[in-house]
C-alpha positions in Angstrom: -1.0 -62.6 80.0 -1.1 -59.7 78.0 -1.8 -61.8 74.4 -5.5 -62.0 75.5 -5.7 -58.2 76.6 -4.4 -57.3 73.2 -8.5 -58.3 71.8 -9.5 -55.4 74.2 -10.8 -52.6 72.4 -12.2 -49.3 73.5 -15.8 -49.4 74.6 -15.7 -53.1 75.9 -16.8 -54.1 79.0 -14.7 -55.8 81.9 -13.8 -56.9 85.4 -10.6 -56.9 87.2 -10.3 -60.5 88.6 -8.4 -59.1 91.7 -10.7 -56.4 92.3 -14.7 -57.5 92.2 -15.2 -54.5 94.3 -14.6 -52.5 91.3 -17.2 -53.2 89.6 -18.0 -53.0 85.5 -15.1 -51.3 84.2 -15.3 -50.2 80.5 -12.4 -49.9 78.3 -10.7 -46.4 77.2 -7.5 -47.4 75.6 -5.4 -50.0 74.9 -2.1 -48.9 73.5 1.1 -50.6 74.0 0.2 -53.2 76.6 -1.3 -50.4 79.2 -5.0 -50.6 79.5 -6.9 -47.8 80.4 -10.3 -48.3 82.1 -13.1 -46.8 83.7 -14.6 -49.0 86.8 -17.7 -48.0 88.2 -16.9 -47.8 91.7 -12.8 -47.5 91.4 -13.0 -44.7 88.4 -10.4 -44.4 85.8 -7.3 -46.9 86.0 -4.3 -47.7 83.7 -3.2 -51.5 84.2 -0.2 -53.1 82.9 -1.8 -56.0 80.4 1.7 -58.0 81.2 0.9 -58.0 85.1 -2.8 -58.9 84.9 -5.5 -60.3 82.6 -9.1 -58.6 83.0 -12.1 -60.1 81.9 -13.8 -59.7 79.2 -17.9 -59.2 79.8 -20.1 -60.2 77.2 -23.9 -60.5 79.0 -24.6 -58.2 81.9 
């Protein structure tokens, strides 16, 4: 999973596919594999990129 989470770069926008109720999340860091992002309604979260594959979101 985590070979498309390594294009994930700081400042891009995207959903957790488990978690709609998150909302827009929007990337801080992704170092290593652990992905930290900032969800509108969840806040600040670091996910394992090996254990799930977010979204990327292009259009709003």
């Amino acid at each position: 999973m985590d070979h498309l989470n390594a294009l994930l770069e700081p400042g891009m926008l995207v959903r957790h596919p488990d978690q709609p109720e998150w909302g827009l999340g929007q990337v801080q860091s992704n170092i290593g594999g652990r992905i930290t992002v900032n969800f509108q309604e969840q806040g600040k979260v670091v996910l394992d990129g090996r254990v799930v594959a977010l979204t990327p979101v292009f259009e709003r």
